[in-house]
N, C-alpha and C positions, 0 to 999 in steps of 0.2 A: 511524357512525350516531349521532345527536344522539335524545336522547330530550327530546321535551319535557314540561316539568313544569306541573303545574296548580297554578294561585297558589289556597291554602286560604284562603277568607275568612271569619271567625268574626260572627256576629249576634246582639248582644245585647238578647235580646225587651226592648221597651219597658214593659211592666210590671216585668218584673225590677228596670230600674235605679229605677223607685220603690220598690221594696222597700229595695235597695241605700240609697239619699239618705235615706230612712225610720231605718234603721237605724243610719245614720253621726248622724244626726241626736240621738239617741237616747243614742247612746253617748259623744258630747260633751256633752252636759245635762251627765249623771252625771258623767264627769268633772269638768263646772267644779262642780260643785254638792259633790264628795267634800273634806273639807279635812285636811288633812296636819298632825295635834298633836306630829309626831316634832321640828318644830322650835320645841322651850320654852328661851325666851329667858329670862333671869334676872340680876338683877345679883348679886355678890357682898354676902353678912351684911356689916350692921357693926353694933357696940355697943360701948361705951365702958365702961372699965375692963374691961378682959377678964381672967379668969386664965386663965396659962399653961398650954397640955397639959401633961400628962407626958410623962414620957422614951418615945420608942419605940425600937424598931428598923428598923421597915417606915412606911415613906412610900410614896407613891401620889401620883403627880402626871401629870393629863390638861393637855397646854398648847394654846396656840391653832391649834397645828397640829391638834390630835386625838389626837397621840401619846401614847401611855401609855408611863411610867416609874418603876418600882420601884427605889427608893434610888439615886436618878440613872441609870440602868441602862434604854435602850428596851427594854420587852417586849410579847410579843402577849398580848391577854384569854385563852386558851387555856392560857398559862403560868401566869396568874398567881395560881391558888387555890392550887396543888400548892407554886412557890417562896414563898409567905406562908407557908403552912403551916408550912413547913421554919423558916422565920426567927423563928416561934412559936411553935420544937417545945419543949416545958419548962414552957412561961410558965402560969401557973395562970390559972381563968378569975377574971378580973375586972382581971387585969393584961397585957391583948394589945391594948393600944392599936394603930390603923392609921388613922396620919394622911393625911387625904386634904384635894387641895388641887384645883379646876376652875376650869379656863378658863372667866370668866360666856359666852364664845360657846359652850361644849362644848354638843352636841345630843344631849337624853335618850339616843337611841338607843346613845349611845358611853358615857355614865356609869354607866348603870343596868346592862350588864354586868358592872362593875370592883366598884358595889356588891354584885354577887350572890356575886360571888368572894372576895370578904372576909368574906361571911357564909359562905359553904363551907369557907372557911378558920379560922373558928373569929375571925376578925380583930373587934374592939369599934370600931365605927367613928367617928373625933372629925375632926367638920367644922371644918376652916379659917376661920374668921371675922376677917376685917382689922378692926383698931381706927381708928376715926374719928378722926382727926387735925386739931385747929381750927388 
């Protein structure tokens, strides 16, 4: 015995789909209209006749991958306030230098973590400035 089946046909009321076109319409505005600051481009300081940082122990290097690295060492942002810390355990404050050095492509959103962690770590932060070269 064969049952037959009733083919379900779905109708979508004609005012709905203006609602619908109305509303898609609306929400691509806003999108093209929203602008994205998370990508701040910047080139690398220079100035001429630089002095030398001091000595540290802790370096901080973002490269153009985006990889973060602690004394040549990959680590994640999650490690890195607690192993600073360790490597500053002693150092009185005003002498915890933490050299940091970024990729001019790195995008705020990957540096401005690495800074916050250096400041949780007690770390004095000395920016990298390349010396201009005639």
């Amino acid at each position: 015995m064969k049952i037959s089946r009733r083919s379900a046909r779905a109708e979508v009321p004609s005012m709905a789909m203006g609602d619908i076109a109305f509303n898609l319409l609306i929400f691509f505005v806003i999108l093209a209209r929203a602008q994205d600051d998370s990508h701040l481009q910047w080139t690398p300081a220079e100035a001429k006749n630089l002095q030398n940082a001091s000595n540290s122990v802790v370096s901080v290097l973002i490269d153009a991958d985006s990889k973060l690295y602690l004394n040549g060492q990959q680590i994640g942002v999650a490690q890195l306030a607690g192993r600073i810390e360790g490597l500053l355990e002693g150092a009185p404050p005003g002498e915890r230098p933490v050299l940091v050095k970024v990729h001019n492509e790195a995008l705020a959103q990957r540096f401005e973590p690495v800074i916050e962690a250096i400041s949780e770590a007690g770390g004095e932060l000395v920016h990298i400035v390349e010396e201009v070269r005639d």
